[in-house]
Backbone bond lengths (Angstrom), bond angles and torsions (degrees), N, CA, C in turn:
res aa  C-N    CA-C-N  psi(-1)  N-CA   C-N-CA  omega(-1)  CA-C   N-CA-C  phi
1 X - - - 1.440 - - 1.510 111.08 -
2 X 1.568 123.13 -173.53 1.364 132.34 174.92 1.048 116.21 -67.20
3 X 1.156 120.72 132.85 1.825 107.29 176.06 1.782 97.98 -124.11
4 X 1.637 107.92 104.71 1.881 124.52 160.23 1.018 96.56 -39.36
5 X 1.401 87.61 -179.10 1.703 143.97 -170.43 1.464 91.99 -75.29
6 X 1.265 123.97 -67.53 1.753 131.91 -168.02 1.563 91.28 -86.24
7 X 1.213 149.30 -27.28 1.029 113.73 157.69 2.185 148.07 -80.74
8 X 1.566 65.16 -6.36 1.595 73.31 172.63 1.810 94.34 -88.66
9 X 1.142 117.28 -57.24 1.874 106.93 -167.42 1.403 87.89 -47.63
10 X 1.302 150.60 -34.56 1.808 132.78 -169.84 1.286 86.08 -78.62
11 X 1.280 146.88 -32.12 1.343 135.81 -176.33 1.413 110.42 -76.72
12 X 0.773 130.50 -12.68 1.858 119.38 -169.68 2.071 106.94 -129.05
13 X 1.277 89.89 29.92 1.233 85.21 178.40 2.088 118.98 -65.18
14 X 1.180 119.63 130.99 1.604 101.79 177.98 1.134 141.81 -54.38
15 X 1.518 151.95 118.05 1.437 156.72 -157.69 1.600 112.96 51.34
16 X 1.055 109.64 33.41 1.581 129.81 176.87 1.612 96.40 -59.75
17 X 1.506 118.70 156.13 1.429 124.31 -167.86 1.366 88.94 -95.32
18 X 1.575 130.93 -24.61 1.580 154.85 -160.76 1.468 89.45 -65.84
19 X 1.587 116.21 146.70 1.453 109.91 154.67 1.622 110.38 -71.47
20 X 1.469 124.39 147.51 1.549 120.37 177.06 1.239 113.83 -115.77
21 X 1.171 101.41 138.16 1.607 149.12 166.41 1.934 99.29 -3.79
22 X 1.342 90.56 -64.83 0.913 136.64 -175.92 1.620 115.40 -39.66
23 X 1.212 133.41 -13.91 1.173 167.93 178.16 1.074 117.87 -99.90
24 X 0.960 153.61 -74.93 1.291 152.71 128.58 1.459 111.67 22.11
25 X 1.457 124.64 132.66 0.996 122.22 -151.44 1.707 88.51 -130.14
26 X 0.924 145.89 105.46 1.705 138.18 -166.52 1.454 95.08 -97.35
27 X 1.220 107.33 162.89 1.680 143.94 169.26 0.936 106.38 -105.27
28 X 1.439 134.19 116.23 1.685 133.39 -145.71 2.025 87.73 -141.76
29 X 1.096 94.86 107.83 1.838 96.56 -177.97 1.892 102.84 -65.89
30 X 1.032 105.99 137.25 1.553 111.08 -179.53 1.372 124.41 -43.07
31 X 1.618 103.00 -32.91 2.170 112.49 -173.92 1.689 93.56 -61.47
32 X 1.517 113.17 -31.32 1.581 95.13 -167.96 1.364 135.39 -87.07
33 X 1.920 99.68 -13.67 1.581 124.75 172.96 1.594 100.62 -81.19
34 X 1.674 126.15 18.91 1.736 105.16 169.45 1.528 120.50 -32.87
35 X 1.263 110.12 -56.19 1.433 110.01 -141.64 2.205 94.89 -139.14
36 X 1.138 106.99 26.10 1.073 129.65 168.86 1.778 124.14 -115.11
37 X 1.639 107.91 133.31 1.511 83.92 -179.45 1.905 73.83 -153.01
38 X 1.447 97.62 179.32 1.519 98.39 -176.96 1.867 87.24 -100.65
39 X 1.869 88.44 175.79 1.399 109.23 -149.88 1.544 81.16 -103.34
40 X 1.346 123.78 123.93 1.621 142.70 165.09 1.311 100.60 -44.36
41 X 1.241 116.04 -60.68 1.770 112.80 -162.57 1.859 112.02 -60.47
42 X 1.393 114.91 -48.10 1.519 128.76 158.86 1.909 94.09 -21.62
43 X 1.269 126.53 125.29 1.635 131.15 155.03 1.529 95.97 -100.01
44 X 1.945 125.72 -48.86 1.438 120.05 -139.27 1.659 67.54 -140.29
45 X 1.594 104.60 138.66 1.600 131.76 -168.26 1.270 122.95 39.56
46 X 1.580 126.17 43.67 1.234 126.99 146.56 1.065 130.19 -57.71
47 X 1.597 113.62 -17.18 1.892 118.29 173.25 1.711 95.51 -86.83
48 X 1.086 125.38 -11.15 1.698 114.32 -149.54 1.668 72.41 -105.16
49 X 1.385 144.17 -30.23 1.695 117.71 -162.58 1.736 82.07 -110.14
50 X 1.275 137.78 -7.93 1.214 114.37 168.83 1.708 96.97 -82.19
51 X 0.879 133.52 -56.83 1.636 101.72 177.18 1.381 128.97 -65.20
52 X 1.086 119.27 -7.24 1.558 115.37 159.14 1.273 117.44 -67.08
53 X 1.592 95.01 -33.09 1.931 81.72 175.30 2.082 127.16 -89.15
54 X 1.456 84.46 -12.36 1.574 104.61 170.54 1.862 99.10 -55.30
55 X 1.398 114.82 -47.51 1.309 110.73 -138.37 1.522 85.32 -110.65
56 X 1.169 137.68 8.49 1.654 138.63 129.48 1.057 117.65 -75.75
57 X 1.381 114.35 -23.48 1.833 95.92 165.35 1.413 114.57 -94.76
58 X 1.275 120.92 12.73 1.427 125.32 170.00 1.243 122.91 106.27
59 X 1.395 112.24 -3.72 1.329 124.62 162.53 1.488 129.11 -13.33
60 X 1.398 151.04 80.17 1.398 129.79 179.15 1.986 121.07 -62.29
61 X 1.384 82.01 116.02 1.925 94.77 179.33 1.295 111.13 -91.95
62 X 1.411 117.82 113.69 1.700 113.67 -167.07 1.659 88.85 -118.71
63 X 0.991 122.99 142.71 1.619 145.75 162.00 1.374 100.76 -104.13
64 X 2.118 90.03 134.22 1.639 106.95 -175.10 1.375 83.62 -130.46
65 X 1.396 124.20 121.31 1.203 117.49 169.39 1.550 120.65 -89.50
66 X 1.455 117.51 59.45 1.408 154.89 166.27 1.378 98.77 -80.93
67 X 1.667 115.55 128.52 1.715 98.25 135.81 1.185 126.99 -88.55
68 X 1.443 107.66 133.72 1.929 112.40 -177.79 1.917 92.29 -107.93
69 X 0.448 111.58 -2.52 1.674 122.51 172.72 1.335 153.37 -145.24
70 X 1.116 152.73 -130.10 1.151 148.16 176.04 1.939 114.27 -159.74
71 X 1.303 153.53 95.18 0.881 124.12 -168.50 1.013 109.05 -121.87
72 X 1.585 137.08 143.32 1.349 139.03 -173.57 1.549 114.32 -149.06
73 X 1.259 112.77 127.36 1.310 139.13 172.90 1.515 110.24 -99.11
74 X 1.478 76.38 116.20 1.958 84.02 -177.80 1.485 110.77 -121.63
75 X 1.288 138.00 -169.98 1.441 139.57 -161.43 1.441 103.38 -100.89
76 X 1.684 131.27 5.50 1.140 138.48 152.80 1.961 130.47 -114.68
77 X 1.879 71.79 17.08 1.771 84.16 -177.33 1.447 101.91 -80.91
78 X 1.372 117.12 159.10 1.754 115.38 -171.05 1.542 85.85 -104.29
79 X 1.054 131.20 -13.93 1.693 126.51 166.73 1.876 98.49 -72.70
80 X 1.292 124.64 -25.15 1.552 115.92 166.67 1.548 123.14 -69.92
81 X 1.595 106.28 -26.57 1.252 116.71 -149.85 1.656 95.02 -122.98
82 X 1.570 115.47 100.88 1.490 117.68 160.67 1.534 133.05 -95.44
83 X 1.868 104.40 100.04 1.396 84.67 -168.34 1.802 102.24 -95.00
84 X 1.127 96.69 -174.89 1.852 105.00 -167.38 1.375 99.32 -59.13
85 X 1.498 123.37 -61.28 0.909 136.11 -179.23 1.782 119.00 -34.69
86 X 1.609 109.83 -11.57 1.619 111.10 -174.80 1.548 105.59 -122.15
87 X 1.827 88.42 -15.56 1.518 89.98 -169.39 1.605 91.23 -84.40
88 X 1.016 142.12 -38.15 1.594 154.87 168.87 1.534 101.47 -27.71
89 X 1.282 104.85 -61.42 1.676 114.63 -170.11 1.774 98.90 -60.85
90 X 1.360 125.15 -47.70 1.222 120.81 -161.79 1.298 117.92 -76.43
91 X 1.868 114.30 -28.02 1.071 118.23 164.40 1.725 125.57 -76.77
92 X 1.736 103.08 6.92 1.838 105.04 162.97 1.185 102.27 -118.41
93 X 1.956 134.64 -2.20 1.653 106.29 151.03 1.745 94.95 -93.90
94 X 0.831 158.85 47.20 1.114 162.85 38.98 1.556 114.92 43.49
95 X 1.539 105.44 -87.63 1.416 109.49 -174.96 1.801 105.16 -65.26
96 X 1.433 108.83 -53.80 1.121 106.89 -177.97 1.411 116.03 -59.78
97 X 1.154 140.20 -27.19 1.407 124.81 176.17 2.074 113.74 -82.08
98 X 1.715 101.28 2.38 1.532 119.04 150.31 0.939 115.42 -63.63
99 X 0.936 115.65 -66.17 1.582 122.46 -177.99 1.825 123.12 -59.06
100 X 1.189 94.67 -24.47 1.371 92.96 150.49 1.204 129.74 -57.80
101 X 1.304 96.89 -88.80 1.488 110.91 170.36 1.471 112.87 -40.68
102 X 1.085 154.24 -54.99 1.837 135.72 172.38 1.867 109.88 -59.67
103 X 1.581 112.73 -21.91 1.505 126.74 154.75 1.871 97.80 -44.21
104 X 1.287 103.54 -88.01 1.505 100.19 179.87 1.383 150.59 -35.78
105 X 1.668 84.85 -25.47 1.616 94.51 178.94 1.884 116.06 89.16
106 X 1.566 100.62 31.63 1.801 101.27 -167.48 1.367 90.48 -123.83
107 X 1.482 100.02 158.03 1.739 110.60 164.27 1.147 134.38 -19.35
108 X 1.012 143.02 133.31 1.535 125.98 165.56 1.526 123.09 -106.21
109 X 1.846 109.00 -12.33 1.533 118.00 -172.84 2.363 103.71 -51.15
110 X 1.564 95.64 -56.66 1.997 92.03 173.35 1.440 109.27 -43.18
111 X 1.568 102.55 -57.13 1.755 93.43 -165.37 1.255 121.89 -42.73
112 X 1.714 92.21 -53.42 1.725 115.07 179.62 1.361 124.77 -25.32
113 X 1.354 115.28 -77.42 1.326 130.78 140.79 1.784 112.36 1.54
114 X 1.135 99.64 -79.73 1.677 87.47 -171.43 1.073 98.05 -84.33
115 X 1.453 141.50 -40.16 1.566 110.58 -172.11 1.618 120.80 -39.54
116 X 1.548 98.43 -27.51 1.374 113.04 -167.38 1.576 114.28 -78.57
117 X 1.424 101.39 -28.87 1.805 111.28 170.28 1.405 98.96 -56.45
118 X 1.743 124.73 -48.99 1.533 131.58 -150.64 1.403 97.66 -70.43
119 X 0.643 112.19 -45.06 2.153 130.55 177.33 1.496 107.56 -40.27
120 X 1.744 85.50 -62.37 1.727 89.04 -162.09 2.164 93.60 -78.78
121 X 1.095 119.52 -16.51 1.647 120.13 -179.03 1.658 93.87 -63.52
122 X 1.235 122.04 -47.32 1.623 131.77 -155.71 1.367 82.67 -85.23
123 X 1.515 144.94 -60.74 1.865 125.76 -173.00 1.512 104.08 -34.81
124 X 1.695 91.02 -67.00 2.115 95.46 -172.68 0.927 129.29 -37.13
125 X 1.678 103.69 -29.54 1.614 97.75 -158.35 1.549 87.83 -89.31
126 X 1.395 129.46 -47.46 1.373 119.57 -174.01 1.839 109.66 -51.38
127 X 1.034 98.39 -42.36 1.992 98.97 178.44 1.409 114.63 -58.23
128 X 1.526 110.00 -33.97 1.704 104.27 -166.81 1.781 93.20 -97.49
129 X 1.434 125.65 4.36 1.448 112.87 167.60 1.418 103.98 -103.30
130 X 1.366 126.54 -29.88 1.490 117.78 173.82 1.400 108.80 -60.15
131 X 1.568 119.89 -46.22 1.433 115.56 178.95 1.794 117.71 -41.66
132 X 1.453 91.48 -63.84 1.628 100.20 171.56 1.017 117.24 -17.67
133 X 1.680 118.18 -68.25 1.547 133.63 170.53 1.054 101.56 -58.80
134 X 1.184 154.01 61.08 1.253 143.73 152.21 1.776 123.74 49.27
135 X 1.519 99.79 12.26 1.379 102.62 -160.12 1.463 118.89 -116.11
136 X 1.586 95.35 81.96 1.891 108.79 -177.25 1.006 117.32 -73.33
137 X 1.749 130.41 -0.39 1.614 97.80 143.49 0.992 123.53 -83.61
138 X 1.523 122.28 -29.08 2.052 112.89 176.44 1.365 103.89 -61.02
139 X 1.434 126.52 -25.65 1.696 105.95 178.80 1.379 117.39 -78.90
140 X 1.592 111.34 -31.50 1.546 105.27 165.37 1.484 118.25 -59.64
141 X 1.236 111.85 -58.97 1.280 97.11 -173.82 1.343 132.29 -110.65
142 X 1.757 100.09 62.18 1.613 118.13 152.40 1.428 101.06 -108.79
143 X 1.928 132.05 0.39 0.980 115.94 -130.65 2.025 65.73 -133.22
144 X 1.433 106.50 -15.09 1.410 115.33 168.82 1.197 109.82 -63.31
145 X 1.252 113.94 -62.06 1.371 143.63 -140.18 2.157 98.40 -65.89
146 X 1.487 82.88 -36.33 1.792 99.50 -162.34 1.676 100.67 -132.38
147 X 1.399 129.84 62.72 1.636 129.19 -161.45 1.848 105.80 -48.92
148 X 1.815 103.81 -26.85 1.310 93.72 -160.28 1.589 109.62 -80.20
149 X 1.548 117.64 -7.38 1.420 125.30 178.23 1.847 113.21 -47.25
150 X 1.283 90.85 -33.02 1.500 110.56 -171.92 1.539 113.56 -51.29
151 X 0.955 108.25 -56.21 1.705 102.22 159.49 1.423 145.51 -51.58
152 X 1.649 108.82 0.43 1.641 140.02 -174.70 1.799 84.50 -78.06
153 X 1.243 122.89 -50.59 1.613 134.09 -141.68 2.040 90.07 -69.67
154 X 1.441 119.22 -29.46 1.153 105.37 175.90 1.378 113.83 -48.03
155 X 1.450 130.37 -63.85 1.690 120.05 175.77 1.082 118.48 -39.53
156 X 1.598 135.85 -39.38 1.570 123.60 -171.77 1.927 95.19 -77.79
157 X 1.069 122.59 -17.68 1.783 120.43 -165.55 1.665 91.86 -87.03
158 X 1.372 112.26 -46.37 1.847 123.48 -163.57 1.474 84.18 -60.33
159 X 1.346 119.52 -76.25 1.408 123.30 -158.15 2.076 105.48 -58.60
160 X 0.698 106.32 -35.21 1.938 102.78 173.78 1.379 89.04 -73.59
161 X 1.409 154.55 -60.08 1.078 149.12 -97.69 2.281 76.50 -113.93
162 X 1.187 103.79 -41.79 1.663 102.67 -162.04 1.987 80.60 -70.03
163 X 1.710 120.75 -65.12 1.447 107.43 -163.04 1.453 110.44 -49.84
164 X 1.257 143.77 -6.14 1.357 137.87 -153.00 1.842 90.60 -105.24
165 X 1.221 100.07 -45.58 1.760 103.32 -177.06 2.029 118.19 -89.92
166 X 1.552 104.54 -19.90 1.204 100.61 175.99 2.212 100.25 84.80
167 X 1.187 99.43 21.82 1.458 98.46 -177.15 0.689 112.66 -77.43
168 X 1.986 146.11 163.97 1.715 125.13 145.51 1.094 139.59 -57.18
């Protein structure tokens, strides 16, 4: 079926247990990329804010639950690996793809939602690179700054916590 505006932002929310939206790799017919192109600076979800902006300009998003491909995330994929530095960028097309949308005149409760995942993705990632550096006040207080990031830290504990026991 079609997949909206509010249903794709419920779809691409960050570290969602949900498969995301966001993944999805679309076939975008050429008449609709006129005056659309992706944003250079974007490295990690330049396809995810170029279809957000397709589907503010009215774009129809149809889901074929076909595979036309293959997609895989591996432990050297940069879609595995969020550093601050990308999560930074996503949380300012972020704002700007806000400003669209209150431009348009549409909901903001879906967007909300994930902007708010992107926020709390960009605290973690700054906390779990200050840690690296040895540096427990920048990890505390990005983790200040954004309290709800704090709940991201279960995957780095789950995943040590499964190699230490040999669990699935």
């Amino acid at each position: 079926g079609d997949i909206t505006l509010d249903a794709y932002f419920a779809g691409t929310v960050m570290f969602s247990p949900k498969p995301n939206l966001g993944f999805l790799k679309p076939i975008i017919r050429r008449s609709a990329m006129q005056n659309t192109r992706y944003r250079s600076d974007l490295r990690i979800a330049e396809d995810d804010e170029l279809v957000i902006r397709l589907l503010l300009a009215g774009v129809r998003y149809t889901y074929l639950p076909r595979p036309f491909y293959l997609y895989r995330k591996h432990d050297g994929s940069i879609s595995h690996r969020l550093s601050s530095k990308h999560a930074d960028l996503m949380v300012r097309s972020g704002q700007d793809i806000r400003n669209q949308v209150v431009a348009a005149g549409l909901a903001l409760g879906a967007y909300q939602v994930r902007y708010d995942s992107i926020r709390d993705a960009a605290a973690f990632s700054h906390s779990v690179e200050a840690l690296k550096a040895r540096d427990i006040i920048g990890a505390v207080g990005a983790i200040i700054r954004r309290p709800s990031a704090l709940r991201h830290y279960r995957m780095p504990i789950s995943a040590a916590w499964k190699r230490l026991t040999g669990a699935p």
